[in-house]
N, CA, C and O atoms as CSV, one atom per row, in Angstrom:
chain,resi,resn,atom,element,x,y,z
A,1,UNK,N,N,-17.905,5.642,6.507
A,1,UNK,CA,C,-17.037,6.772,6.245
A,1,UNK,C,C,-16.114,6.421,5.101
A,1,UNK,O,O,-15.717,5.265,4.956
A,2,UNK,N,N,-15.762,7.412,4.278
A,2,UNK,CA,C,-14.376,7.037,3.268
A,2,UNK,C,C,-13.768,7.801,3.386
A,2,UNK,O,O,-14.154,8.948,3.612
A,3,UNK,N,N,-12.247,7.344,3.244
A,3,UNK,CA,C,-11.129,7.925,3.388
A,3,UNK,C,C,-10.126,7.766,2.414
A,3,UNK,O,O,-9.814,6.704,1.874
A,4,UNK,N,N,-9.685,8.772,2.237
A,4,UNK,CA,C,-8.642,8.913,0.983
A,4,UNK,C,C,-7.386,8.665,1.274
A,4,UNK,O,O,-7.211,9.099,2.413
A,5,UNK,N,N,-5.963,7.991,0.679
A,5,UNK,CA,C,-5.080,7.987,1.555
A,5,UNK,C,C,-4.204,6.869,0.496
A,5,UNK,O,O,-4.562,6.145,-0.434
A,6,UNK,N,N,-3.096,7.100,1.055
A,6,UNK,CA,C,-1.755,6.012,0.485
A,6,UNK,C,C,-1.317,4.460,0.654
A,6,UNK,O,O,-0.325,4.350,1.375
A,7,UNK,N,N,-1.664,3.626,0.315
A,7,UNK,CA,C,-1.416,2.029,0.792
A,7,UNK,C,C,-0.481,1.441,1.007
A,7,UNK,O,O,0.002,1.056,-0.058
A,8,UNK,N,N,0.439,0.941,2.376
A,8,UNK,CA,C,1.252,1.354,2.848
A,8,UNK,C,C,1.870,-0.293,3.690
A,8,UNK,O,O,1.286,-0.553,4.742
A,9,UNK,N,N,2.685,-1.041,3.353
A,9,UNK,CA,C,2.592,-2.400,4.470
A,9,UNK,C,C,2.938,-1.928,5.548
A,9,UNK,O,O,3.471,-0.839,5.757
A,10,UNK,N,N,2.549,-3.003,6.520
A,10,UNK,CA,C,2.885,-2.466,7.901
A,10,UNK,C,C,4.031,-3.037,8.599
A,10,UNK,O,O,4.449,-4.170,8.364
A,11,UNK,N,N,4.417,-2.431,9.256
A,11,UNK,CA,C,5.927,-3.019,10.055
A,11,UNK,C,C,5.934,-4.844,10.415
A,11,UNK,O,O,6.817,-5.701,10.446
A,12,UNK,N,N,5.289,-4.841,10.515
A,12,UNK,CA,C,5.023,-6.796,10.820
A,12,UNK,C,C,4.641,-6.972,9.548
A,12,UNK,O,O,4.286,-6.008,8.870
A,13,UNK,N,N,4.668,-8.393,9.001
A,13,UNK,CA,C,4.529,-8.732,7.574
A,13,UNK,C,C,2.840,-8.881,7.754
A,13,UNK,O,O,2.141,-9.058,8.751
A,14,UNK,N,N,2.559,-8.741,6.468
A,14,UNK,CA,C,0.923,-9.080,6.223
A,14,UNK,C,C,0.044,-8.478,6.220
A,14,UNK,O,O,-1.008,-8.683,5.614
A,15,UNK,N,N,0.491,-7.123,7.305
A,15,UNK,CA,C,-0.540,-6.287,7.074
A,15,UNK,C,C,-0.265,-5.591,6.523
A,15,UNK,O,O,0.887,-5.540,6.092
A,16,UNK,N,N,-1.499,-4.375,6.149
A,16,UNK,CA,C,-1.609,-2.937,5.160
A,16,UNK,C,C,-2.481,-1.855,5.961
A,16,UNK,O,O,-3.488,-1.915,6.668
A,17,UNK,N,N,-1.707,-0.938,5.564
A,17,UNK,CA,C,-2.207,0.781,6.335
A,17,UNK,C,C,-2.707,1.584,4.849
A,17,UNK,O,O,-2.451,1.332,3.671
A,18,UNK,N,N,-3.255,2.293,5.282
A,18,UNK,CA,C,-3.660,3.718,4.453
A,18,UNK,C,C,-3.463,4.683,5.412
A,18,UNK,O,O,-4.107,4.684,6.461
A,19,UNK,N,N,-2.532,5.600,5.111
A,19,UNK,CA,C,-1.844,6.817,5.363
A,19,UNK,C,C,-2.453,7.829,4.860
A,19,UNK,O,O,-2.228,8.040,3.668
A,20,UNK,N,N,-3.375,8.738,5.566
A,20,UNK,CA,C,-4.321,10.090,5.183
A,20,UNK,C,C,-4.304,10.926,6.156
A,20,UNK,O,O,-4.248,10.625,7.348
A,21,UNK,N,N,-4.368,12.399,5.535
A,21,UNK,CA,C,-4.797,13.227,6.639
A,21,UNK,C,C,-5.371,13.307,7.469
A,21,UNK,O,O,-5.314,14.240,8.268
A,22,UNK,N,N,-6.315,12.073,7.553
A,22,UNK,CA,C,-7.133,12.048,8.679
A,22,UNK,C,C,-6.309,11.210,10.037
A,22,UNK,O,O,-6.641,11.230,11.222
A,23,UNK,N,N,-5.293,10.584,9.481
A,23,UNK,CA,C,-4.395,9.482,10.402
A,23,UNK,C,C,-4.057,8.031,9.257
A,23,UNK,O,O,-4.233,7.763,8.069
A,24,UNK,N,N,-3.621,7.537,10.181
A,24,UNK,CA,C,-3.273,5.805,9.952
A,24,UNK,C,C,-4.436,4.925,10.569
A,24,UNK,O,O,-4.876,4.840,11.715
A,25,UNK,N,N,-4.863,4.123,9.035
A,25,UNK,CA,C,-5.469,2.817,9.184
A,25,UNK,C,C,-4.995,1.927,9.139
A,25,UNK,O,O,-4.034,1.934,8.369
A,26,UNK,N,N,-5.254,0.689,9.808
A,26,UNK,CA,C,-5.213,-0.717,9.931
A,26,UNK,C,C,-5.955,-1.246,9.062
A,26,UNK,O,O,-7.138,-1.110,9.376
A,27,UNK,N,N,-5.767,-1.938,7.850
A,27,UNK,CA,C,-7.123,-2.172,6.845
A,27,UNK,C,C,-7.147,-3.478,7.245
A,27,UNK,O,O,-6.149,-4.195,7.168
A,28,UNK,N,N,-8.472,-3.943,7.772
A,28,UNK,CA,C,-9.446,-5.075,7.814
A,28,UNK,C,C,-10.195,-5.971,7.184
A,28,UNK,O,O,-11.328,-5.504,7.305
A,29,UNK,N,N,-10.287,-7.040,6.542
A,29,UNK,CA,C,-11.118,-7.456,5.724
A,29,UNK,C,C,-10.720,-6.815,4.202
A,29,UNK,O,O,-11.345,-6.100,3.419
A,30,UNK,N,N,-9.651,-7.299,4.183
A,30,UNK,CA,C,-9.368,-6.802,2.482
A,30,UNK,C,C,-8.971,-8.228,1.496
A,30,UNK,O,O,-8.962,-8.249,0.266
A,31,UNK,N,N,-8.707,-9.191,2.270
A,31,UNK,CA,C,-8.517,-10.527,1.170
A,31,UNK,C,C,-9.240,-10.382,-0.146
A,31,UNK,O,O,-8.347,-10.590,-0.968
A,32,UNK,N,N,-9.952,-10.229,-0.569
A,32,UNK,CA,C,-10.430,-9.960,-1.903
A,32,UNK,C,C,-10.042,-8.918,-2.648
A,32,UNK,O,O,-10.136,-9.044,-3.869
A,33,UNK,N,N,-9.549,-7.727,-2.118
A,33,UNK,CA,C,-8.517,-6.629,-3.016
A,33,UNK,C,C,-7.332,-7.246,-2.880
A,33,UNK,O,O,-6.650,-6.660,-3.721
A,34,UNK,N,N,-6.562,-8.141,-2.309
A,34,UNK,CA,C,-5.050,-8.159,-2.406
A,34,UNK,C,C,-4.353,-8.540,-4.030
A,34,UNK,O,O,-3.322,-8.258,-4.642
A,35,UNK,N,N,-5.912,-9.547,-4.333
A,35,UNK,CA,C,-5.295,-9.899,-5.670
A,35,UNK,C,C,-5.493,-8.661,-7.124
A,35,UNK,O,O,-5.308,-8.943,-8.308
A,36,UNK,N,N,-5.796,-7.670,-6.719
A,36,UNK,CA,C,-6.375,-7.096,-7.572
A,36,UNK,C,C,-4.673,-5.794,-8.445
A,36,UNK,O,O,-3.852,-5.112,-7.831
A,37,UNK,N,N,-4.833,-5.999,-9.904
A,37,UNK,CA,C,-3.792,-5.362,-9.563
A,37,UNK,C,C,-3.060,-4.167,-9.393
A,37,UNK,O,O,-1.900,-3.993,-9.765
A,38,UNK,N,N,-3.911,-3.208,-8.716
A,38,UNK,CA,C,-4.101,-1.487,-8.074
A,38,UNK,C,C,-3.591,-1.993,-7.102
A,38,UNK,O,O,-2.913,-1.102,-6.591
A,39,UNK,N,N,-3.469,-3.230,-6.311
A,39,UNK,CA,C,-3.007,-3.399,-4.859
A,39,UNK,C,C,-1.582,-3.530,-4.554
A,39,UNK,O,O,-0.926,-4.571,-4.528
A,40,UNK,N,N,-1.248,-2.509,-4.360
A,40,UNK,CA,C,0.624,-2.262,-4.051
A,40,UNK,C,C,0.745,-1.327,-3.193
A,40,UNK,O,O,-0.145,-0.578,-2.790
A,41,UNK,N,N,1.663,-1.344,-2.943
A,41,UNK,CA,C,3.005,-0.243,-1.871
A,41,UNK,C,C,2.462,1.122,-2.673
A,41,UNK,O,O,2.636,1.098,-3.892
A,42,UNK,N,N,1.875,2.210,-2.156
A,42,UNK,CA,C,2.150,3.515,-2.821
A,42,UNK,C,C,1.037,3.785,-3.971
A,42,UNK,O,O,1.073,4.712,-4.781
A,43,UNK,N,N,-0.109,2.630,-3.858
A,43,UNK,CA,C,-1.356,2.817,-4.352
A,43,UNK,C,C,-1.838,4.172,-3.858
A,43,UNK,O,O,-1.100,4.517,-2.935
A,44,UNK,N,N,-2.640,4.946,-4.066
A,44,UNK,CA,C,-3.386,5.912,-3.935
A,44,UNK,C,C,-5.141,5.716,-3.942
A,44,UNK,O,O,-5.831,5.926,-4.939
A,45,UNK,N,N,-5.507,5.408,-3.022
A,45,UNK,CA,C,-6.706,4.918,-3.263
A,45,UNK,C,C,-8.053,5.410,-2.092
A,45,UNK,O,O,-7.976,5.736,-0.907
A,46,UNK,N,N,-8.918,5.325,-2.760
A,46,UNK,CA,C,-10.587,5.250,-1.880
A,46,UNK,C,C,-11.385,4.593,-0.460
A,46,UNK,O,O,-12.578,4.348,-0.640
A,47,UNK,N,N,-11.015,4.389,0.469
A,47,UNK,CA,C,-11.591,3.208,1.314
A,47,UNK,C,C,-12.635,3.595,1.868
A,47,UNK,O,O,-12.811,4.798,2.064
A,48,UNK,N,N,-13.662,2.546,2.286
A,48,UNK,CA,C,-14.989,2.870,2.377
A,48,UNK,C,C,-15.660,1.714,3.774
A,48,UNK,O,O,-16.088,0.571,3.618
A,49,UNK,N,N,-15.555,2.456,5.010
A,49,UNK,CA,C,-16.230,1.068,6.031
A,49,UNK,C,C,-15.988,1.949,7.572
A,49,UNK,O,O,-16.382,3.115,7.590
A,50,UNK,N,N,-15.487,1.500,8.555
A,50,UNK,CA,C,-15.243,2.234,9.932
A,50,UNK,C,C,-14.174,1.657,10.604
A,50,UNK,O,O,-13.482,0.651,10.452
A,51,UNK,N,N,-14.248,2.792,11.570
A,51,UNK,CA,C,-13.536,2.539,12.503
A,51,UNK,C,C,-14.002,1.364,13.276
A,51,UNK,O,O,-15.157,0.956,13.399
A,52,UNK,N,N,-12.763,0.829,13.843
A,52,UNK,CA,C,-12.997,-0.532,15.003
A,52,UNK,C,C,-12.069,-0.096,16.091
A,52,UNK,O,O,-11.007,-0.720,16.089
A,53,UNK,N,N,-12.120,0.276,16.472
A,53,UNK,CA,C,-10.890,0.599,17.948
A,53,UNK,C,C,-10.797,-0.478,18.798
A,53,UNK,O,O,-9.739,-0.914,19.253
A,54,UNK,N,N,-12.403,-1.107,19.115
A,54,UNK,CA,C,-11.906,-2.648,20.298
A,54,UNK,C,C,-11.433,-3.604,19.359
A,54,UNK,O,O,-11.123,-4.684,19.862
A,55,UNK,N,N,-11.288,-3.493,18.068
A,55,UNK,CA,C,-10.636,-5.004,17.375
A,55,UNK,C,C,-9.381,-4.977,17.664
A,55,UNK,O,O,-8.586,-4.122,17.275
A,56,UNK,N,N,-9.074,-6.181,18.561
A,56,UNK,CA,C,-7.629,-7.091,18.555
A,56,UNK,C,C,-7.192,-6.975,17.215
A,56,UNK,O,O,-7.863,-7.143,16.196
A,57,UNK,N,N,-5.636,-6.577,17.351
A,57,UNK,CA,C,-4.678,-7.019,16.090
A,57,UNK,C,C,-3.565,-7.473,16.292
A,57,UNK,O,O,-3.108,-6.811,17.224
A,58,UNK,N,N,-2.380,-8.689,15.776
A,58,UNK,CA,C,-1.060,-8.269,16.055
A,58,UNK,C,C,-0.148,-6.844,15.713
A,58,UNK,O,O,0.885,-6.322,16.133
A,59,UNK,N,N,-0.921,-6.635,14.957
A,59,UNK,CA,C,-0.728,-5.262,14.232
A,59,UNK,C,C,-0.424,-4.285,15.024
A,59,UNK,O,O,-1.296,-4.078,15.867
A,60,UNK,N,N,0.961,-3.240,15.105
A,60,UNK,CA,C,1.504,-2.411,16.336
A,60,UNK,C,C,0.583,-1.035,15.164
A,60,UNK,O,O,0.016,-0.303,15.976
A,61,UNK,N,N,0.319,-0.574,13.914
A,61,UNK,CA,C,0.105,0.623,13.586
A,61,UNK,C,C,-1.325,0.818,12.966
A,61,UNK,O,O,-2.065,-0.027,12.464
A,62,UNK,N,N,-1.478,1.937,13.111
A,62,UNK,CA,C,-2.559,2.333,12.735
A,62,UNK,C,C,-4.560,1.986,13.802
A,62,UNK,O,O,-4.856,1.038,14.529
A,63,UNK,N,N,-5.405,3.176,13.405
A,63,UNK,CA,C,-6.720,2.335,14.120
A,63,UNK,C,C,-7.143,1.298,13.277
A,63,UNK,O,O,-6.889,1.326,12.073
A,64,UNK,N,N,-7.734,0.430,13.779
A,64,UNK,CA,C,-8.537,-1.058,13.222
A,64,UNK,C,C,-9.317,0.199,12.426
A,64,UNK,O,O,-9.608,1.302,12.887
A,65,UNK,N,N,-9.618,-0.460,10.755
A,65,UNK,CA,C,-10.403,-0.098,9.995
A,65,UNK,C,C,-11.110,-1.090,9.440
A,65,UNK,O,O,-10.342,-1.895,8.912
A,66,UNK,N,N,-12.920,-1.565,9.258
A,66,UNK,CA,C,-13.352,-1.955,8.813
A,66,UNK,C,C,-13.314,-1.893,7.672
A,66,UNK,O,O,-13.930,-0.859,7.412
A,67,UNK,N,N,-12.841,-2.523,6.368
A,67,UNK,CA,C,-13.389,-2.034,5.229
A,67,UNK,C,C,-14.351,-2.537,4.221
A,67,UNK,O,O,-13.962,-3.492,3.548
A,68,UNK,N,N,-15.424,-2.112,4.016
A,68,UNK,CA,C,-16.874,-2.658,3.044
A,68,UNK,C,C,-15.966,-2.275,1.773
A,68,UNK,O,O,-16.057,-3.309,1.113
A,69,UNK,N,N,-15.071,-1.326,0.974
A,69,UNK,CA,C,-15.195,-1.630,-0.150
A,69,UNK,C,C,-14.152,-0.403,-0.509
A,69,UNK,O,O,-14.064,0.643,0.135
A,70,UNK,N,N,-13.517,-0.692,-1.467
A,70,UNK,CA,C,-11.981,-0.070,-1.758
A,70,UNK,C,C,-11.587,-0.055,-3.231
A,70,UNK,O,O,-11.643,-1.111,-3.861
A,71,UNK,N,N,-11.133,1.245,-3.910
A,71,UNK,CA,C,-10.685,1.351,-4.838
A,71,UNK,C,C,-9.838,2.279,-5.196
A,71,UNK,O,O,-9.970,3.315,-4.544
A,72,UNK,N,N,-8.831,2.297,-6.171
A,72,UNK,CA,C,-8.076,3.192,-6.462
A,72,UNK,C,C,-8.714,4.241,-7.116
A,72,UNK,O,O,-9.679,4.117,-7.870
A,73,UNK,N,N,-8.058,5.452,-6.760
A,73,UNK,CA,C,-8.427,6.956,-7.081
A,73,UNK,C,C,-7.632,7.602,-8.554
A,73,UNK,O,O,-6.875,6.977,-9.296
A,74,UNK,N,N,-8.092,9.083,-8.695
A,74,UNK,CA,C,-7.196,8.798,-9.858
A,74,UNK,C,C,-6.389,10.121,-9.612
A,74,UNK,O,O,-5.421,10.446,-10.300
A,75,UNK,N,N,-6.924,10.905,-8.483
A,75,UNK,CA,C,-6.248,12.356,-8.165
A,75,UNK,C,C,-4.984,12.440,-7.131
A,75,UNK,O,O,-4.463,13.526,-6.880
């Protein structure tokens, strides 16, 4: 699935949300976008992978989101 949406840290340090009409993600597996430099607070961007609902997180927000592959948008 992809989802469109705002990149967002999360209340505990370390993690990152995307904020979309569809809801709040938990983004998963993103170490390889962090260094990239579209990756900030208030990015606007593309995400591309699933939902995980049984994945454990310390993470209090958003559903667990798998993500295969992520980029910034331009709309």
């Amino acid at each position: 699935m992809m989802v469109k949406g705002v990149l967002e840290p999360t209340v505990e340090a370390g993690g990152w949300i995307l904020k979309s009409e569809e809801g709040t993600y938990l983004l998963l597996g993103i170490a390889e976008y962090r260094t990239k430099e579209w990756f900030r607070e208030g990015a606007r961007l593309r995400v591309w992978g699933k939902e995980s609902p049984d994945t454990v997180t310390t993470y209090m927000q958003g559903m667990p989101f798998s993500v295969s592959r992520m980029e910034p948008r331009e709309d």
